[in-house]
Structure formats: structure tokens, C-alpha cells
C-alpha positions as CSV (number, residue, x, y, z in Angstrom):
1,X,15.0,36.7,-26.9
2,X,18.8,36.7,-26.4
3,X,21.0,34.1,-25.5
4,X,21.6,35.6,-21.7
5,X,17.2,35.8,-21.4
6,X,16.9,32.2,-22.7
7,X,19.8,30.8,-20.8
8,X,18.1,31.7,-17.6
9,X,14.9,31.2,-18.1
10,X,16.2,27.3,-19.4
11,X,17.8,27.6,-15.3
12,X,14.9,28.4,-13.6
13,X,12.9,25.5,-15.6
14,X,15.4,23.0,-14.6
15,X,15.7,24.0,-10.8
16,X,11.2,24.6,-10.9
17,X,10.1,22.0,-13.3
18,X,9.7,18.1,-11.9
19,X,10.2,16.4,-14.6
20,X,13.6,17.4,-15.3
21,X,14.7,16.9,-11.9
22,X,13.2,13.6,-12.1
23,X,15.4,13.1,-15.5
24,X,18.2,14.3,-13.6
25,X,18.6,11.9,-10.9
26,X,21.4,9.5,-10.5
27,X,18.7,7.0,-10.0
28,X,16.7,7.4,-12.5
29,X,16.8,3.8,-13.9
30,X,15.6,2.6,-10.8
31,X,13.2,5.2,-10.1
32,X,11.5,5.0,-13.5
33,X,11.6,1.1,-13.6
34,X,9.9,0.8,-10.1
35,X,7.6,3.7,-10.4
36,X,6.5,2.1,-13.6
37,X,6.1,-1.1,-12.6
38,X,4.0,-0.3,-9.4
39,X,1.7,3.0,-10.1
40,X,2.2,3.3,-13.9
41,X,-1.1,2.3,-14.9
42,X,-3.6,5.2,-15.0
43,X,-5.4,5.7,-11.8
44,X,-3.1,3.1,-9.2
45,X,-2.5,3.9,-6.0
46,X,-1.2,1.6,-3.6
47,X,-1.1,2.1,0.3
48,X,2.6,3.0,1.9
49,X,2.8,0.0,2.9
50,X,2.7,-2.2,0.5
51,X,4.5,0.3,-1.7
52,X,7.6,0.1,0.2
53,X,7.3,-3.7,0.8
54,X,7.3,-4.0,-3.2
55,X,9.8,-2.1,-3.6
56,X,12.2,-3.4,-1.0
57,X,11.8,-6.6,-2.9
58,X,12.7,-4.9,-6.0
59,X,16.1,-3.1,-4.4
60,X,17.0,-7.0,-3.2
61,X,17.4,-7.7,-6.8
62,X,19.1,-4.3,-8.2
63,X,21.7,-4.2,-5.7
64,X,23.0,-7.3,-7.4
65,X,23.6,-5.2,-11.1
66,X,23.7,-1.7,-9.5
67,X,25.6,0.4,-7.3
68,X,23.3,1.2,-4.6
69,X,23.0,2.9,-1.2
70,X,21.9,1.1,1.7
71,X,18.9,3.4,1.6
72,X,15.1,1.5,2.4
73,X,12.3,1.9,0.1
74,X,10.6,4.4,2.7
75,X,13.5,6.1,2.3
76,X,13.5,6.8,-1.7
77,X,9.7,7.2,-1.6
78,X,10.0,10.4,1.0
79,X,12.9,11.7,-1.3
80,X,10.7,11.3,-4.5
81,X,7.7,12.5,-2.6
82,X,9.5,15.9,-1.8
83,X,11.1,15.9,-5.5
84,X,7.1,15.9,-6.1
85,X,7.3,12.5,-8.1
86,X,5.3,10.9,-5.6
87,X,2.2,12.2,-4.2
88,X,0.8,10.9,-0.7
89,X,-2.7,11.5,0.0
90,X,-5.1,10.2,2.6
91,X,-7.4,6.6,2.1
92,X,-10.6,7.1,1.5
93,X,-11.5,3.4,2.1
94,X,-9.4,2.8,4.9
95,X,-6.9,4.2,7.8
96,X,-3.4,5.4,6.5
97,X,-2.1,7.2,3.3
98,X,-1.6,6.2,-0.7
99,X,1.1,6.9,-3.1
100,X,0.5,7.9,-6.5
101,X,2.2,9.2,-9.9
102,X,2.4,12.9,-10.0
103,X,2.1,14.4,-13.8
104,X,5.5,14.7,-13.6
105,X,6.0,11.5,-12.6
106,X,3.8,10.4,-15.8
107,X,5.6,12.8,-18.1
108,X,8.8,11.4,-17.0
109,X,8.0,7.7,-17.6
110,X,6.6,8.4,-21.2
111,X,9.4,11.0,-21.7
112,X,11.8,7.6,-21.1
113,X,9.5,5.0,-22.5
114,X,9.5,7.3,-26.2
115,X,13.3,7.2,-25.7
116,X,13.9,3.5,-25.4
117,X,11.7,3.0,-28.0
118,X,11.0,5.9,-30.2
119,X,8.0,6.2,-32.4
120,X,8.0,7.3,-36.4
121,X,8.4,11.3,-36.4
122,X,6.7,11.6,-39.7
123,X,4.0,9.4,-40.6
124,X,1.4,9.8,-43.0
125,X,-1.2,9.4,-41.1
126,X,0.0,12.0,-38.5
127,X,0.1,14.8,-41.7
128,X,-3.1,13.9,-42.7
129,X,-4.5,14.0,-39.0
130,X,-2.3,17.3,-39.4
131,X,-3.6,18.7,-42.4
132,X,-7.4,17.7,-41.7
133,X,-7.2,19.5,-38.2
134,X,-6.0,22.9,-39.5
135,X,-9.1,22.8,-42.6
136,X,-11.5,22.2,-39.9
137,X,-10.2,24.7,-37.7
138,X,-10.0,27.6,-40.7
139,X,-14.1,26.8,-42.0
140,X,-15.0,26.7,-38.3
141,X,-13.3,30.3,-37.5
142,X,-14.0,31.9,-40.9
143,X,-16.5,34.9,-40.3
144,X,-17.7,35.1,-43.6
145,X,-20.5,32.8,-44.2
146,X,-20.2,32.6,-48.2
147,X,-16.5,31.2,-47.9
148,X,-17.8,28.7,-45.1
149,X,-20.6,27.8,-47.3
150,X,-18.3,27.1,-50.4
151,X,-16.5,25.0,-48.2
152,X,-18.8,22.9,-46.9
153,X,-20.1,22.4,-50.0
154,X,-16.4,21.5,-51.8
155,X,-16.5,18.7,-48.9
156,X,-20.0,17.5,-49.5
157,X,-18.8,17.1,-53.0
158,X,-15.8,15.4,-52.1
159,X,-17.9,13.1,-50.0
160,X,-20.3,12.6,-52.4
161,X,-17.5,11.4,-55.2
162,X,-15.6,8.9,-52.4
163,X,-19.1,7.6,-51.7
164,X,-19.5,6.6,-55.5
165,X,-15.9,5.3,-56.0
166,X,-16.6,2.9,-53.4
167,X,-19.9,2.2,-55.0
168,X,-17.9,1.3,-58.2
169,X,-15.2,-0.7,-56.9
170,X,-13.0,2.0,-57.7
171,X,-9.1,1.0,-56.9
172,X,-8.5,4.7,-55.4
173,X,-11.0,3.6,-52.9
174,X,-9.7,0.6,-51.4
175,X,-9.1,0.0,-47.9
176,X,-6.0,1.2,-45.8
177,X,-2.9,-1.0,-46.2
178,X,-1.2,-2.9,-43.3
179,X,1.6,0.0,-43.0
180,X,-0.8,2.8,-42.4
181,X,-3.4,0.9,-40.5
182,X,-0.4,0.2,-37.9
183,X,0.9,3.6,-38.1
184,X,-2.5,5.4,-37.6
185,X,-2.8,2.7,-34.7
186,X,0.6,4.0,-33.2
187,X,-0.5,7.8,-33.1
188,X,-3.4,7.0,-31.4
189,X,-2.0,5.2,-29.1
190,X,1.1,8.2,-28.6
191,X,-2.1,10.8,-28.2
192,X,-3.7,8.3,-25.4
193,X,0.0,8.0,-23.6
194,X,-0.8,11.6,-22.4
195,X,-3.9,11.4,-20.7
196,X,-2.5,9.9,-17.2
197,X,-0.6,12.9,-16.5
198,X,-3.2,15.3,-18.1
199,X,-5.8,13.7,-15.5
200,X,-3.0,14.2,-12.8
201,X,-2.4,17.3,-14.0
202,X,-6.0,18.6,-14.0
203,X,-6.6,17.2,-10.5
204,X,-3.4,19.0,-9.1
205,X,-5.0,22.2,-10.8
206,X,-8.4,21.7,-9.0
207,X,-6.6,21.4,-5.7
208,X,-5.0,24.7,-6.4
209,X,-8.0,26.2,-7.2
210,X,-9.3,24.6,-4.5
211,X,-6.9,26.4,-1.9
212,X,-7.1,29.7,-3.8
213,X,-10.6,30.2,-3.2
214,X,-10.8,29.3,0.5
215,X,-7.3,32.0,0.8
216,X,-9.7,34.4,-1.3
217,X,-12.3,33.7,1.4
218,X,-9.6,34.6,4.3
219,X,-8.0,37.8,3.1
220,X,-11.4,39.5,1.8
221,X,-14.0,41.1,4.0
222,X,-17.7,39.8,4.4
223,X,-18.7,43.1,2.4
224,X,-15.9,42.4,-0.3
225,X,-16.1,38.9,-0.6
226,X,-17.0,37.9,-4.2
227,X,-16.3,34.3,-3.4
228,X,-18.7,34.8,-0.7
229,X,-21.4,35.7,-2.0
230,X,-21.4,33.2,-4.9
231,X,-20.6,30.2,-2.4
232,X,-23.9,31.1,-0.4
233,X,-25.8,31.1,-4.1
234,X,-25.1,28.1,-4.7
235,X,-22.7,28.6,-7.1
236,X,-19.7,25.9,-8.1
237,X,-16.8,28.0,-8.4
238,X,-14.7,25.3,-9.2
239,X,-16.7,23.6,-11.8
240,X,-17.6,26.9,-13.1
241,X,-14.0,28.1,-13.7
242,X,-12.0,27.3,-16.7
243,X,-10.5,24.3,-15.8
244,X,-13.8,22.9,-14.5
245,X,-15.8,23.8,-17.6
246,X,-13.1,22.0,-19.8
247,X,-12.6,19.1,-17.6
248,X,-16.9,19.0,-17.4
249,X,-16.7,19.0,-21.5
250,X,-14.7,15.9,-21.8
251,X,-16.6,13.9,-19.0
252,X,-19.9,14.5,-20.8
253,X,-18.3,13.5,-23.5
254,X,-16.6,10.4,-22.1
255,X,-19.7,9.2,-19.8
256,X,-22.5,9.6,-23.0
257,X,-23.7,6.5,-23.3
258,X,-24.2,6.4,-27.4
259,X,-20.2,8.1,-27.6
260,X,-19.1,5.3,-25.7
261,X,-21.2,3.0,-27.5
262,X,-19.8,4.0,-30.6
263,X,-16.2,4.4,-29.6
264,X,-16.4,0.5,-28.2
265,X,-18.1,-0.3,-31.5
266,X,-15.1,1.2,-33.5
267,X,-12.7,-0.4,-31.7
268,X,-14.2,-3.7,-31.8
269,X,-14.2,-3.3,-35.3
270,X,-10.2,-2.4,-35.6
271,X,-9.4,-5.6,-33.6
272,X,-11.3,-7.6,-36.4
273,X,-9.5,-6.6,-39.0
274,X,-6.5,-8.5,-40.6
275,X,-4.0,-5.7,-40.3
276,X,-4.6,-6.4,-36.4
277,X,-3.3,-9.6,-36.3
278,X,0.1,-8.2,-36.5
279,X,-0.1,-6.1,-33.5
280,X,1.3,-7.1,-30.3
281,X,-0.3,-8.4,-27.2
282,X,0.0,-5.1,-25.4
283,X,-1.1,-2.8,-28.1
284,X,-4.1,-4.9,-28.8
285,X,-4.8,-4.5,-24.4
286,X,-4.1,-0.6,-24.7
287,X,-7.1,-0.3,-27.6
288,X,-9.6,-2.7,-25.8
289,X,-9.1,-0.5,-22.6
290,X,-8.7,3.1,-23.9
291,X,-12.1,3.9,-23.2
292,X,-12.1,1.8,-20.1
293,X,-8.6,4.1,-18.9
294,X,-10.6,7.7,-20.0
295,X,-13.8,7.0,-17.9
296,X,-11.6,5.5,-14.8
297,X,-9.6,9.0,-15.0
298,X,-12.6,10.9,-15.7
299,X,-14.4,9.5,-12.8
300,X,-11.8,10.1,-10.3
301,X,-11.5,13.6,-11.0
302,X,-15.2,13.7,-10.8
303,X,-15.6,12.6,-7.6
304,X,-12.2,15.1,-6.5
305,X,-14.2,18.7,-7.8
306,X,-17.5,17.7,-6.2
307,X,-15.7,17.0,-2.9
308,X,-13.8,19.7,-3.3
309,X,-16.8,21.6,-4.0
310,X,-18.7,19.9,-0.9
311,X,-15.9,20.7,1.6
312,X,-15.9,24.5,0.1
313,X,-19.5,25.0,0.8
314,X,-19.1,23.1,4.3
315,X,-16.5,25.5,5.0
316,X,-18.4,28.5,4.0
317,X,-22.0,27.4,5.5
318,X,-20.2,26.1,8.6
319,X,-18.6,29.5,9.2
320,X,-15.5,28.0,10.3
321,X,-14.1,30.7,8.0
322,X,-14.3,33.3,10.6
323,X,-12.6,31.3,12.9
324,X,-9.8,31.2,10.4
325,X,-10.0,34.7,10.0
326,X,-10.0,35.2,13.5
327,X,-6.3,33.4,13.8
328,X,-5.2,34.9,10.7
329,X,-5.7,38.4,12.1
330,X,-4.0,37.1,15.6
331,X,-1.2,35.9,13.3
332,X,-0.9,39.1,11.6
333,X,-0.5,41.2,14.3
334,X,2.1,39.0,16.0
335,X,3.9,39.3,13.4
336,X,3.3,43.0,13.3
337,X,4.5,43.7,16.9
338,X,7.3,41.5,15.9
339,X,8.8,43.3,13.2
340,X,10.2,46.4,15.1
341,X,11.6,43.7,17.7
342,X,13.7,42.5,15.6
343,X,15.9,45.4,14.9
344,X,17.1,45.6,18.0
345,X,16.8,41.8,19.0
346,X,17.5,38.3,17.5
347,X,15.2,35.3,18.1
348,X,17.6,33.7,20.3
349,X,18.2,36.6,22.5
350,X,17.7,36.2,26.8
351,X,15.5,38.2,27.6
352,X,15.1,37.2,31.0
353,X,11.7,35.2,30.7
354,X,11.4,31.2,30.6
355,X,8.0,30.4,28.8
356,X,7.3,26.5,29.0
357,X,5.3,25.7,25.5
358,X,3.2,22.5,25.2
359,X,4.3,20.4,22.3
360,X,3.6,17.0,20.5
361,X,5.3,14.5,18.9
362,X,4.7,14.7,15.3
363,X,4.0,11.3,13.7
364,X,2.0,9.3,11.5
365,X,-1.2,8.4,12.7
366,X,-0.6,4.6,11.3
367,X,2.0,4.5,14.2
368,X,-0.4,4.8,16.5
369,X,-1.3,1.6,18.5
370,X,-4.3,1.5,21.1
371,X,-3.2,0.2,24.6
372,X,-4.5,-2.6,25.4
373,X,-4.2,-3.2,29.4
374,X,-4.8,-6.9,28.6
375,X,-1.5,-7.6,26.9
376,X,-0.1,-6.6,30.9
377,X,-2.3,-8.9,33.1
378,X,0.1,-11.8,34.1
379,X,-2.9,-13.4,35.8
380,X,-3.1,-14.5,39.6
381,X,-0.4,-14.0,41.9
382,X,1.5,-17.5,41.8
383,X,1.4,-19.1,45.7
384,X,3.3,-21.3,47.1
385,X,3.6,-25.3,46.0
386,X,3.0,-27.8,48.7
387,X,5.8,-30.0,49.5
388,X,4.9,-33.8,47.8
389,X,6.6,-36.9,47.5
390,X,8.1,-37.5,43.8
391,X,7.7,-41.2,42.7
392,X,10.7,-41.7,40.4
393,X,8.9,-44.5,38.4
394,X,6.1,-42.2,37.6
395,X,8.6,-40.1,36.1
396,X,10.6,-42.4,34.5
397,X,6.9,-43.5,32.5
398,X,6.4,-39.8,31.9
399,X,9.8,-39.7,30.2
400,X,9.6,-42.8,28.3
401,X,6.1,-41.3,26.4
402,X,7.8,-38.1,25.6
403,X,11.4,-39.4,24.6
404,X,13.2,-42.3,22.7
405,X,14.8,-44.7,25.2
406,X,18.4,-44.7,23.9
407,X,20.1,-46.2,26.8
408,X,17.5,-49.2,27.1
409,X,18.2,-49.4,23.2
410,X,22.7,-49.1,23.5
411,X,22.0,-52.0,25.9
412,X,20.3,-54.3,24.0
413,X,22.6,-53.9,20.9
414,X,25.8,-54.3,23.1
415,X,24.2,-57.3,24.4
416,X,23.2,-58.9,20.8
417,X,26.8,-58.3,19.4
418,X,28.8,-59.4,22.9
419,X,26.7,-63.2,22.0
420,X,27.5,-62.9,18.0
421,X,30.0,-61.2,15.9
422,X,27.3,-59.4,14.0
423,X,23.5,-58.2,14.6
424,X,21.0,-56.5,12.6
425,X,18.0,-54.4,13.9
426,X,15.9,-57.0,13.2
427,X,17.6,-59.4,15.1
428,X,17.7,-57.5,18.2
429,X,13.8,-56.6,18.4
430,X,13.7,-60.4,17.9
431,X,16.1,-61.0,21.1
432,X,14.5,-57.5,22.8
433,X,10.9,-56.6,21.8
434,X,10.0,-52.5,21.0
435,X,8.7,-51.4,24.5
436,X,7.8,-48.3,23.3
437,X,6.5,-49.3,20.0
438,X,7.2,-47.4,17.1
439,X,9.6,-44.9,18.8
440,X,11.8,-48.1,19.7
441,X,12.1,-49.2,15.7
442,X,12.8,-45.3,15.0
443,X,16.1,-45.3,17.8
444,X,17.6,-48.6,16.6
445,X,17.6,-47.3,12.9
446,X,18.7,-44.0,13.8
447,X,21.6,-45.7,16.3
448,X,22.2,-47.7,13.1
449,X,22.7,-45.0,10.7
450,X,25.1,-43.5,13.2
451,X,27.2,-46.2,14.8
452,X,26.0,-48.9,12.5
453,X,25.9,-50.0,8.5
454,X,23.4,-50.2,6.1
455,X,23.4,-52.5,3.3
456,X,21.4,-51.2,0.5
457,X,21.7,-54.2,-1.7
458,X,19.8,-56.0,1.3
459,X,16.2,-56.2,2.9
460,X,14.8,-57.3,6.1
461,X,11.7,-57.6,7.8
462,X,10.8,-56.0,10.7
463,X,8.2,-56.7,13.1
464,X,7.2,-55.5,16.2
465,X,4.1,-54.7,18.6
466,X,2.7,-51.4,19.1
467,X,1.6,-49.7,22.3
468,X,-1.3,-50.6,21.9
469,X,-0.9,-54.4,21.0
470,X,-1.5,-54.6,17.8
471,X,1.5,-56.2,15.2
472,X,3.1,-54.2,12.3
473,X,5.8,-54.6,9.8
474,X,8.0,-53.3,7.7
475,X,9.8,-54.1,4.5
476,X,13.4,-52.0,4.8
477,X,17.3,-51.7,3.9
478,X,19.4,-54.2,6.4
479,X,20.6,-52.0,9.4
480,X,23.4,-53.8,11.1
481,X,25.9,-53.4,14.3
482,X,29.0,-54.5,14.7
483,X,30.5,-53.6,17.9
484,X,29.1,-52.2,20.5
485,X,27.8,-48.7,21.0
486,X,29.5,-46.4,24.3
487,X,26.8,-42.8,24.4
């Protein structure tokens, strides 16, 4: 391929391929550490709502260390939605819509997270991992079965003598060290990095499929139609096509109880060993759940191909097909009839006719809200008051129970320091007794604290009768006038 060929083919991957754009962006930090933090973990999805609330909170904080727009996190959601980061789908369990990692969302976090921290290239335990994978592939695809033969039987054999090293004691057979042990644990963990996007991936494909074979359904006639005819048998073209019959392998495989068994066994085991001690808290919690993360993933694609393969069959048995194909053809021959109109006119041409075309606002549903006429009722018409006669004392007792009687209060203080130089609030409830209890103690301390002094070195007792009659105390700081208060 020559430089020109491989230079433009590098062009249309960047301008096609998500994950680059994603790489790309002048955001990326943000977008990566948000994304990462709120649907990074395999099968999270979180409803719009609280997505954008989350990450609002988060843009409160960056704005402080980075140079952002005013933008809100609805905003950067719908741009990372149509940069197919994000991908918005309908609730299942509820009213509205959910956000989740694309694959190329996935791809770009891991793509990021191996760059900040990068993993060893060249391990020995990836070579051997290597090395055993292409023998097993070479005996399993040799035709001849005497070479097979031979080397099944070299491996036997070399079974056979590890078996009675270890039976011996032998030093060549001792267990891995701490290095490799850790290193083998890394490349597992690398391989199981990639199964978020693959399961993103492999439910994107199904929906693809999914719309192929109802367009297949569209375009082809009754007598043509393939798809058809196997729909009506009964038959799962989506689990029976190549991607379905792969994905259907590793479920089995994933949801067999003795597999799972085993795998849970084996990893038990690893955590038990001394080597594991020296892993970290997080690598020790990706191990414990790997199995846990594969039959979460598997499971959710599970349940997407049989509804995709319930709403295919609906759609077929249902025969809403032909009404499809009925506006299909309508569409068709509109367009037809158009074509030679438009040599000679443009869209926005008079021609003389006004057609008045219904239209509707298009909107969320979860903007919707239900009228409720009740929220409008003001209640009975409001009539007229009789005229009454207001008795001023009645409303000078209303006010006393509601409020803190400050003039009744100014006058008793001005009256205790016009007879001596200097008066405390205990002194004047002894000359002037609380008439509104408790509320009359609170208005000579706060008049205190505001026109008065307060010795803290001091204490002073004061007593008083509530409204209901009964005597209190209290033990408090000396509050003390001396001149008189003007409010």
C-alpha cells in the first residue's frame, strides 16, 4: 500500500472512527474522568437525570483548575451523545431515557487508563500464554492424524514427567514466584479490560442486525422474501447469524453452572495465596468480580437478542410490515414524481398554492406534565365582610401572645435607672415582674446585649413567673443598663 492509499485511509478512520474523535477532544480530561467515574463500570446506566445532576456537581469543581465554558452537563452529554460516546436509550423499569458507555466510549477510557499507567509489554507469562496458544492452534488444525497423534502423545509425556517431578520434590517443579504470579495476574486482568466494550460492541451489532432484517423485510416482495419465510418458521435469524452463534457460545459457557463453579473455585484459590497479599485493593475486587462482570454482560445482551427477536416476529406475525410497505411505496413514488420537478423548480419556489400542514412540537416525553385542573380552583368566591366593632384591648392581648413587648420593657428600664445610677435585668424583673413570661426575660437580655453590658466575670439569678403561674430560674452572665434606652 503506498503512502498516498495509507494516508487516506488513516483520514477517513479519524473523521469515521469514535474513538479517535473522542481522543481528539479538547475536553477529553474531563470527558474521560466523568464518563469514568459515572458509567465506567460494566453494565451502568444511569437515568438523564441524575446523570446531568452528577455531573454538574462535578463541572462546579473543574471550573476551579480548568478553563471551561459555561456549558451545562445536558449540554456536554447531547454533544458526546451525537460524537456517539454516549448512548441514550429508553427505561425499561421506568418513564424517561438512560445514558450509557458506547464501545467507543470503553475503548477510549482503557485506551487512556493503559496510558497513564502502562502495563509490561513483554512478560513472560504473556510469551508463554503466546507460545502455548499458537501449539494448540497447529495440533488442532493439522489434517494429518499421525502428526496430531505424535503430538498429543509428546504432551502426554510431558505431562506425565511434570507430574512425577512434583512427586519427587523436584526444584524444576516448584511453584510460580511472586514476579510471575503478579505478572500473569496483570494479563488477565488487561484481557478482562476488553470485555465492557466487546459486550457494547456485540449489542450495537445486534441492533444493526436487528434493523437490517426488518429493511430486508421492507424492500423484498412476499414471494422473494427469504427473511420471510424463515420468520414465520420460527426461525431466530438473529441468534442464528454469526454474531448470535458466537455471542450464544460464550453465554453457555459463562452461565454453566460447573464452569462457573470452577472459575469461582480458581480464583478463590489465587486470593489465598501469599503472592496475593501484595496486590492492591482494586486488583484483588477486579478478580473476585470477573465472573460476576462476564455473566452481568452476558445477561444483558441476552435479554437484548430475545427482545429483539420477540419484536421481529411481533412485527412479522402482526403484519404491520405491509403497512410499512405500504408508506414506503407512497414514499417512493413521491419521490419519483418529484425528481423531474426539480429541474425546472427549487423547493422554495411560489407556485401559487398555500398548503397549511399540521405539526407538533417535538419534545421529550419527560417534559410532559399532566394538567391538573385542581392546581386552578381558588375556592369559593370571597363575599363581603360585615361591618363589626374592633375592641382595641382584644387586639392589644392578641399582639402581646405573638410579639415581645419592647415598649412595656424600654419603660421599665428607664424607670429603674432614672431611681439608681445602675440596674441589672434582674433587678428590674424584681421592681417589674415578666408579664409575658419567658418572652419578657428573652427582651430584657436582648435590650441588654444591645443598649446594655454584660459582665462575664459575673452571675446573677433570675427569677420570674411564667404564664401559666408556675416560678423558674435561671443561673446567667450579669446584664446591666446604664442609661436609659430611646427605640
Amino acid at each position: 500500500m503506498s503512502a498516498l492509499s495509507s494516508a487516506l485511509a488513516y483520514r477517513r478512520l479519524l473523521e469515521s472512527n469514535a474513538t479517535l474523535r473522542m481522543l481528539r477532544a479538547d475536553n477529553i480530561a474531563i470527558m474521560a474522568a466523568s464518563l469514568d467515574a459515572h458509567l465506567g463500570r460494566p453494565g451502568t446506566r444511569l437515568n438523564t437525570e441524575d446523570l446531568h445532576e452528577s455531573i454538574d456537581a462535578d463541572l462546579e469543581e473543574l471550573r476551579d483548575h480548568f478553563d471551561l465554558s459555561l456549558k451545562t452537563a445536558k449540554a456536554y452529554c447531547d454533544d458526546w451523545r451525537r460524537a456517539e460516546i454516549l448512548v441514550r436509550r429508553p427505561a425499561t423499569s421506568a418513564r424517561g431515557e438512560t445514558y450509557e458507555l458506547s464501545a467507543a466510549g470503553f475503548d477510549a477510557v482503557r485506551i487512556l487508563e493503559q496510558l497513564r499507567t502502562p502495563p509490561q509489554t513483554a512478560t513472560e507469562s504473556r510469551l508463554v500464554s503466546l507460545a502455548q496458544s499458537v501449539r494448540q492452534l497447529a495440533i488442532d488444525t493439522d489434517p494429518d492424524s499421525s502428526r496430531r497423534l505424535a503430538s498429543l502423545a509428546a504432551e502426554r509425556d510431558r505431562i506425565d514427567a511434570e507430574i512425577a517431578r512434583v512427586r519427587r520434590g523436584d526444584p524444576r517443579s516448584v511453584v510460580l514466584d511472586r514476579r510471575r504470579a503478579n505478572e500473569r495476574v496483570g494479563d488477565i486482568l488487561q484481557q478482562a479490560q476488553g470485555l465492557p466494550a466487546d459486550f457494547a460492541r456485540v449489542r450495537a451489532r445486534f441492533e444493526e442486525l436487528n434493523q437490517e432484517l426488518r429493511v430486508s423485510i421492507l424492500a423484498a416482495e412476499d414471494s422473494q422474501s427469504q427473511v420471510l419465510d424463515e420468520v414465520f418458521r420460527g426461525v431466530d435469524l438473529i441468534e442464528s447469524s454469526d454474531e448470535g452463534r458466537t455471542f450464544s457460545a460464550f453465554s453457555a459457557l459463562v452461565r454453566d453452572p460447573e464452569q462457573a463453579a470452577a472459575f469461582d473455585e480458581d480464583i478463590a484459590a489465587i486470593l489465598d495465596r501469599d503472592f496475593s497479599a501484595t496486590l492492591s485493593l482494586e486488583t484483588r475486587r477486579a478478580l473476585r468480580t470477573l465472573m460476576r462482570a462476564m455473566k452481568d454482560g452476558s445477561r444483558e445482551v441476552s435479554d437484548i437478542l430475545s427482545e429483539f427477536a420477540r419484536g421481529l416476529r411481533r412485527y412479522v406475525h402482526s403484519h404491520e410490515f405491509q403497512r410499512d410497505r405500504v408508506m414506503r411505496t407512497l414514499i417512493q413514488e413521491g419521490l419519483a414524481a418529484a425528481a423531474p420537478v426539480a429541474k425546472v423548480r427549487r423547493p422554495y419556489d411560489d407556485i401559487g398554492i398555500d398548503l397549511e400542514l399540521s405539526s407538533v412540537a417535538l419534545a421529550s416525553v419527560g417534559e410532559v406534565v399532566l394538567h391538573d385542573p385542581a392546581e386552578f380552583d381558588a375556592g369559593e368566591e370571597l363575599g363581603e365582610a360585615a361591618e363589626s366593632e374592633v375592641d382595641f384591648a382584644e387586639l392589644i392581648a392578641v399582639a402581646r401572645e405573638s410579639e415581645i413587648d419592647f415598649a412595656e420593657l424600654s419603660e421599665n428600664i428607664n424607670t429603674v435607672v432614672g431611681e439608681t445610677a445602675e440596674a441589672s435585668v434582674a433587678e428590674v424583673l424584681d421592681r417589674f415582674p415578666a408579664t409575658q413570661g419567658l418572652a419578657s426575660v428573652v427582651g430584657l437580655l436582648s435590650l441588654a446585649s444591645t443598649y446594655g453590658n454584660v459582665d462575664p466575670e459575673s452571675r446573677e439569678l433570675l427569677e420570674w413567673s411564667g404564664i401559666d403561674g408556675i416560678g423558674r430560674s435561671a443561673l446567667i452572665r450579669r446584664h446591666y443598663f446604664t442609661e436609659g434606652i430611646t427605640l
